[in-house]
C-alpha positions as CSV (number, residue, x, y, z in Angstrom):
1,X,11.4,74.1,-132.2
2,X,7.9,72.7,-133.1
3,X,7.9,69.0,-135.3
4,X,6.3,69.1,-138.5
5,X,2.7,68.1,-138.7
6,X,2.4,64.6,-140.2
7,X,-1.0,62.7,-140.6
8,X,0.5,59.7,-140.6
9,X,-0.6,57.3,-137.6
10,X,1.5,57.6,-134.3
11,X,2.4,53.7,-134.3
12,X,4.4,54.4,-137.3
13,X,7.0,56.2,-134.6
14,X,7.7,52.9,-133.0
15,X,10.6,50.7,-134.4
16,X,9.6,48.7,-137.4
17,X,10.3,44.9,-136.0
18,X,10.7,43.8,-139.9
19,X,13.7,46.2,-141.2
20,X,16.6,44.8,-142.5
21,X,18.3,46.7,-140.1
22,X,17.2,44.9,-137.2
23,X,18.3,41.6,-138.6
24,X,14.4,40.8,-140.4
25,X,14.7,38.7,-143.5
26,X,12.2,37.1,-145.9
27,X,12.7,33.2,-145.6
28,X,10.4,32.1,-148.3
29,X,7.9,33.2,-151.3
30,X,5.6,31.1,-153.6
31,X,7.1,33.5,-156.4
32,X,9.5,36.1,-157.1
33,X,9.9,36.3,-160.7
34,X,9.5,40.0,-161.5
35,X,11.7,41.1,-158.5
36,X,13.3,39.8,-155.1
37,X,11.1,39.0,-152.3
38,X,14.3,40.0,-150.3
39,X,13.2,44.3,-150.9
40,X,10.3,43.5,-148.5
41,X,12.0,44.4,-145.6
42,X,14.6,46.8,-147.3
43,X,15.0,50.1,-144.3
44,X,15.4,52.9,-147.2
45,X,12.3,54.6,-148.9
46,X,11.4,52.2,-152.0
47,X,13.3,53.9,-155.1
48,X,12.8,53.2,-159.4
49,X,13.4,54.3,-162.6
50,X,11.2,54.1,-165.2
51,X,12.1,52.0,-168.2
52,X,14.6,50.0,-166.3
53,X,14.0,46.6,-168.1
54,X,16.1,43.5,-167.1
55,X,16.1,40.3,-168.6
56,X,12.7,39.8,-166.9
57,X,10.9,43.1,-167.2
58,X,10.8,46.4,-165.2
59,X,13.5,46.2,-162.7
60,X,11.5,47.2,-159.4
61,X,13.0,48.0,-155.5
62,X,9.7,45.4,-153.9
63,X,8.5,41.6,-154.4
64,X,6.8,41.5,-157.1
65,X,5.2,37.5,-158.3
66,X,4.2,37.0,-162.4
67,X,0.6,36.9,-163.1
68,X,-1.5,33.7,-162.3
69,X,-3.7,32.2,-164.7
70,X,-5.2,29.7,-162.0
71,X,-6.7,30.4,-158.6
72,X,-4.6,31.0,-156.1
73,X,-2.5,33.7,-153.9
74,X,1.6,34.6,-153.5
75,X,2.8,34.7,-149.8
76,X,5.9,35.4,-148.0
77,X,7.1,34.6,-144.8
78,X,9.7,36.8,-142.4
79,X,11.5,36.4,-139.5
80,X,11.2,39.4,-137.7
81,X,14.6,41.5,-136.7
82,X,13.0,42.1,-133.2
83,X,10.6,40.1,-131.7
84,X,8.0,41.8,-130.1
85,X,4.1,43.4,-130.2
86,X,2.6,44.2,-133.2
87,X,0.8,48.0,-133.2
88,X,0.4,48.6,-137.0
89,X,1.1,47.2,-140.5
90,X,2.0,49.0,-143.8
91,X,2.1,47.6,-147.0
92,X,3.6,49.8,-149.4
93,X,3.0,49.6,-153.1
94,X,5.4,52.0,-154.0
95,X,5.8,52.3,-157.7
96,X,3.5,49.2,-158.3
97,X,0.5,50.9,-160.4
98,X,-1.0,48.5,-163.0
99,X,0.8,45.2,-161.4
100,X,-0.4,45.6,-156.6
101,X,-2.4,43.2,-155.0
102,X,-6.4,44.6,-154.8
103,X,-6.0,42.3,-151.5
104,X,-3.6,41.7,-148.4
105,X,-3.6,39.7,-145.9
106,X,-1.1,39.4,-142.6
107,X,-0.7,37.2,-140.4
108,X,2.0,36.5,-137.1
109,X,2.6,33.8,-135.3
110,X,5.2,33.2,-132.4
111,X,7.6,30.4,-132.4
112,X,10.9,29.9,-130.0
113,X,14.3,28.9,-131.9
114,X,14.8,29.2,-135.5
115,X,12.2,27.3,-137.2
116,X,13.0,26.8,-141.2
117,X,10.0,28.4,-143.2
118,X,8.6,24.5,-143.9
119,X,8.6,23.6,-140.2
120,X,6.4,27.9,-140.1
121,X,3.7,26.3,-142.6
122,X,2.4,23.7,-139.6
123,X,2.3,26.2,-137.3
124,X,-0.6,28.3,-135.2
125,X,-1.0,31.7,-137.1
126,X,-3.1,34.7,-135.2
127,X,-5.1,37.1,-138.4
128,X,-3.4,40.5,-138.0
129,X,-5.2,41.9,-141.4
130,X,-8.0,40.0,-142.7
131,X,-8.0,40.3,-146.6
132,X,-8.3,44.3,-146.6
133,X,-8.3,46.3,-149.5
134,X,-4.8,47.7,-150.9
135,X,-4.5,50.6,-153.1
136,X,-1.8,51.2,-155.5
137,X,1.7,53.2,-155.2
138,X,0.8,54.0,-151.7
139,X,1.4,53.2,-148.5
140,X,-1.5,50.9,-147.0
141,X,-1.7,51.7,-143.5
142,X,-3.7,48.6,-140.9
143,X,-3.7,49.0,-137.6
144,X,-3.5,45.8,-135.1
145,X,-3.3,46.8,-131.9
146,X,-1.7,43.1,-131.0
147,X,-0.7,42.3,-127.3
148,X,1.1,38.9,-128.3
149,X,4.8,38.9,-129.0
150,X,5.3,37.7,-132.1
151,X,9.2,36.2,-133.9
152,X,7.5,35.9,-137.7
153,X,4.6,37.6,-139.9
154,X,3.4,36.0,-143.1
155,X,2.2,38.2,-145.9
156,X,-0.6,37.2,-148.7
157,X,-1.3,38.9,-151.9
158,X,-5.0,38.2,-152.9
159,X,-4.0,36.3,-155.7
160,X,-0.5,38.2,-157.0
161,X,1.7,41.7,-157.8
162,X,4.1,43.6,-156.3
163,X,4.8,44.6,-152.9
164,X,7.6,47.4,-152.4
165,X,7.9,47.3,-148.3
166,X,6.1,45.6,-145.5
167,X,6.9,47.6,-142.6
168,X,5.5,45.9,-139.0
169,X,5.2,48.5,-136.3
170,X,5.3,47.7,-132.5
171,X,7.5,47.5,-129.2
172,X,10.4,45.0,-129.2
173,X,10.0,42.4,-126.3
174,X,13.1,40.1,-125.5
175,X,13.2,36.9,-124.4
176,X,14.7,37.4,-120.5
177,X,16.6,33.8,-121.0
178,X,18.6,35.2,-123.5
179,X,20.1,38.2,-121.8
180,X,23.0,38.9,-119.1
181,X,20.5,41.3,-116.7
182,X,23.9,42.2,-115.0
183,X,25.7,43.6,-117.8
184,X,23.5,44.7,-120.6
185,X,22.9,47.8,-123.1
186,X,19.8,49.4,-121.5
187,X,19.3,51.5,-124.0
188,X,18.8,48.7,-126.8
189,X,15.8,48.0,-128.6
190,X,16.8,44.5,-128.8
191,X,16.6,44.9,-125.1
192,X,13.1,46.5,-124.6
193,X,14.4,50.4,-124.3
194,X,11.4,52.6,-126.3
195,X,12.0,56.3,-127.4
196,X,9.1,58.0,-125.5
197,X,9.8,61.9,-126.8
198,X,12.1,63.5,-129.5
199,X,12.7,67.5,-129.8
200,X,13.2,66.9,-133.3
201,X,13.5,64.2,-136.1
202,X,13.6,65.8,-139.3
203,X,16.2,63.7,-141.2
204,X,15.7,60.5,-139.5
205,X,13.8,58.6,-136.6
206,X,15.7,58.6,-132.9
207,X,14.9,55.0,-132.7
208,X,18.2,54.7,-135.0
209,X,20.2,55.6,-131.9
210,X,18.9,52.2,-130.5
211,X,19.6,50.1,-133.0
212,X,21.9,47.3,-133.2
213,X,25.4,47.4,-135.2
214,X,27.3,50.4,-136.3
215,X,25.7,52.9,-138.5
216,X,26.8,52.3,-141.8
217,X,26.3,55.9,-142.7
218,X,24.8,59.2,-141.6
219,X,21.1,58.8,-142.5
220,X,21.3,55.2,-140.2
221,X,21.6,57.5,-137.3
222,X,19.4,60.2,-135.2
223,X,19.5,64.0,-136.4
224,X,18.0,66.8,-136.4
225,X,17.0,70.1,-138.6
226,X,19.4,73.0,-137.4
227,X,18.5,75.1,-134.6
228,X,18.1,79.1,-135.3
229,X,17.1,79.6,-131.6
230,X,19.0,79.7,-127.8
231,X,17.4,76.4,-127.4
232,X,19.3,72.5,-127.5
233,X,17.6,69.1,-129.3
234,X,17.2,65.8,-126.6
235,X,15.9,62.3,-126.8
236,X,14.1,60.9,-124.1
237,X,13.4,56.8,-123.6
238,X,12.3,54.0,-121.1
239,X,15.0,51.9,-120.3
240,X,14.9,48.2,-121.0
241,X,14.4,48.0,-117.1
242,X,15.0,49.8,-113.7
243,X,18.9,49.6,-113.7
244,X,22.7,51.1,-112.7
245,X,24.1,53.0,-115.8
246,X,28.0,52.0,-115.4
247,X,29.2,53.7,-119.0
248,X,27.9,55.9,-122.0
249,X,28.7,55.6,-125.5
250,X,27.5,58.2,-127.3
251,X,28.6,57.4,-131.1
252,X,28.8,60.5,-134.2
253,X,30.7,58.1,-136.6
254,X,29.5,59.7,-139.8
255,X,28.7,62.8,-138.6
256,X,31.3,64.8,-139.9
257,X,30.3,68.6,-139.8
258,X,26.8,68.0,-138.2
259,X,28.2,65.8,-134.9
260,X,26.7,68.1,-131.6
261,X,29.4,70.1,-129.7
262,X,28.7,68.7,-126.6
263,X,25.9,66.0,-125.1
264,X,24.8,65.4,-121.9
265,X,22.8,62.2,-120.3
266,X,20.4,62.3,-117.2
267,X,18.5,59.4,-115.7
268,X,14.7,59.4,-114.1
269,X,15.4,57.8,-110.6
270,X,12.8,55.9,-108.7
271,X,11.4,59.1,-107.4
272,X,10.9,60.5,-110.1
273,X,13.7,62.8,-110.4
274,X,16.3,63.6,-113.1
275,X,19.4,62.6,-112.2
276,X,22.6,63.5,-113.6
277,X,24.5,60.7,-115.5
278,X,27.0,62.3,-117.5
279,X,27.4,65.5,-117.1
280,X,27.5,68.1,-120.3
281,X,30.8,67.1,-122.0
282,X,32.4,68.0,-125.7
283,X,32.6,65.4,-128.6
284,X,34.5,65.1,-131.8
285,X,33.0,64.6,-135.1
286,X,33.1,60.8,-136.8
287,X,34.0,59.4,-133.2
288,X,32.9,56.7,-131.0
289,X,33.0,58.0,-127.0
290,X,32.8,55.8,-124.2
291,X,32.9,57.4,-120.4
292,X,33.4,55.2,-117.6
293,X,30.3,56.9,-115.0
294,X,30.3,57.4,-111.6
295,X,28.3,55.0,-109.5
296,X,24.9,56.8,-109.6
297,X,21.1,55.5,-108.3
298,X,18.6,53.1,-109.8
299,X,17.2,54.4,-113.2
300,X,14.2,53.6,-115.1
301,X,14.6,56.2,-117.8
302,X,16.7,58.7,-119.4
303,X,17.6,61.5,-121.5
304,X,20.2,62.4,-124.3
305,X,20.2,66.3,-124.3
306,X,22.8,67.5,-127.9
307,X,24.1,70.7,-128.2
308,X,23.1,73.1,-129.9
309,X,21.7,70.2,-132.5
310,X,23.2,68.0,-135.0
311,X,23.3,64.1,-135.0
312,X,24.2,61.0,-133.2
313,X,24.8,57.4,-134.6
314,X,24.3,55.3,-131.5
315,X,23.5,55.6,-127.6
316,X,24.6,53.3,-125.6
317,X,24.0,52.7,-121.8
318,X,25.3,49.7,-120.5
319,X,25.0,48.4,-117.2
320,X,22.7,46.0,-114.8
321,X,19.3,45.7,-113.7
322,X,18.2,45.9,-110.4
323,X,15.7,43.2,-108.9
324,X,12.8,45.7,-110.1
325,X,14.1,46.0,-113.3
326,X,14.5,42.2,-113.9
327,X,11.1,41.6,-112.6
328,X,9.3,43.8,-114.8
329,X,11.3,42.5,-117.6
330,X,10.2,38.9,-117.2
331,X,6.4,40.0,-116.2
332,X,6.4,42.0,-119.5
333,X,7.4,38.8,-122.0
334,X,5.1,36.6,-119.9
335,X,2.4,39.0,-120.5
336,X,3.2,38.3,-124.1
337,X,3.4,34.9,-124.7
């Protein structure tokens, strides 16, 4: 089954570090007057509804500041969900016509802990977008390209209006102090696992199946358009490093009459050969699985293989990483720092 065309630049494929769903939040704004600066990092498409008037105007799904009558520019500053390498930035002025920024500007910077936003402002900030033209009710697209892992972005209207979404594109990379690397979810974003292929993502992304927390409903997890062919939809990814798979979740909470009828899950040993990790077994609808798996080889990638098609809320492969895997792991966030 062939993907739909999109012209829409590859990096937007990776996980968007910023999402609400990841844990991002917006910590501070100069002004939020006209609506929340909160809806920046909002995971749904930006919705509205015209003539919608609250007590302080249009009532809008983005940030939007009030209109300055002296010199100067609105900012907010995020804490990203997942920490990581920035590949591409969107600013999406979605619904915002008369009333977007003709100017952006973003910025990262990368600081340990949990800094407050006042302790951010007196620290080192890398350019990521340098005051580049914005267009209205669109999706702005920038790419960065950035080899530093960043923790929080800061974004500046040139000088005010509304902002729908700030979506900030990259690879997750953890911090290897802050992880158990013998019992871990290799298959985590939060972890450094990466989707690398996808037979087919026509209602939602397969990096939801990586994502931390339960789905809250279906569209928060992975599925797919339905097959009219002999053929079966799969989800391939590079684990967070070389490790021992010791159990499987495979989760279709939500996924009531679109849940696969059965799933399999193979590993890429170090030779470069699939392996069998869970051999092709039936699930329920709406049900988290956990299997207990056999004690199997060193693993450095692996692949979720649904049949015929359907859905899945979460994959889960938890286990430990081996002395390569934990090397690699640390040589990647020193790379980064």
């Amino acid at each position: 089954m062939e993907a739909l065309v999109s012209d829409r630049p590859e990096w937007t494929e990776l996980p968007d570090l910023a999402s609400r769903r990841f844990g991002g939040t917006v910590m501070w704004a100069t002004d939020e007057l006209f609506a929340e600066k909160e809806n920046l990092v909002n995971p749904w498409v930006p919705a509205h509804r015209a003539e919608t008037f609250g007590p302080k105007g249009q009532v809008y799904d983005g940030w939007e500041t009030r209109r300055h009558r002296e010199p100067g520019d609105d900012q907010a500053v995020l804490r990203l969900g997942l920490a990581g390498t920035v590949t591409g930035v969107i600013v999406d002025t979605a619904f915002f016509k008369g009333n977007y920024p003709p100017f952006v500007s973003v910025e990262a910077t990368s600081v340990p802990g949990y800094p407050s936003a006042a302790e951010l402002a007196t620290a080192d900030w890398d350019v990521l977008v340098d005051r580049a033209p914005a267009a209205g009710h669109t999706e702005n697209f920038y790419t960065v390209n950035g080899s530093r892992r960043y923790t929080h972005v800061r974004l500046t209207q040139h000088p005010d209006g509304g902002v729908a979404r700030l979506r900030v594109h990259g690879v997750p990379i953890p911090d290897p102090d802050l992880l158990d690397l013998d019992a871990l979810d290799l298959a985590a974003l939060e972890n450094g696992a990466v989707v690398t292929g996808c037979s087919n993502k026509f209602y939602s992304s397969p990096n939801n199946l990586l994502s931390p927390g339960l789905a809250a409903h279906q569209a928060e997890g992975w599925e797919t358009a339905r097959r009219r062919d002999d053929g079966n939809d799969w989800v391939t990814l590079r684990l967070a490093g070389a490790g021992h798979v010791r159990f499987a979740e495979l989760d279709t909470s939500n996924l009531k009459g679109n849940a696969p009828g059965w799933a399999s899950v193979s590993g890429r040993d170090t030779y470069g050969e699939w392996v069998d990790l869970l051999p092709k077994t039936r699930l329920q609808p709406d049900t988290r699985h956990r299997f207990a798996l056999k004690d199997g080889p060193e693993v450095t990638e692996a692949r979720l293989d649904i049949y015929p098609d359907g859905g899945l809320a979460r994959l889960r492969l938890f286990g430990r990483l081996t002395e390569a895997g934990r090397t690699n792991l640390k040589a990647r966030f020193a790379k980064t720092r």
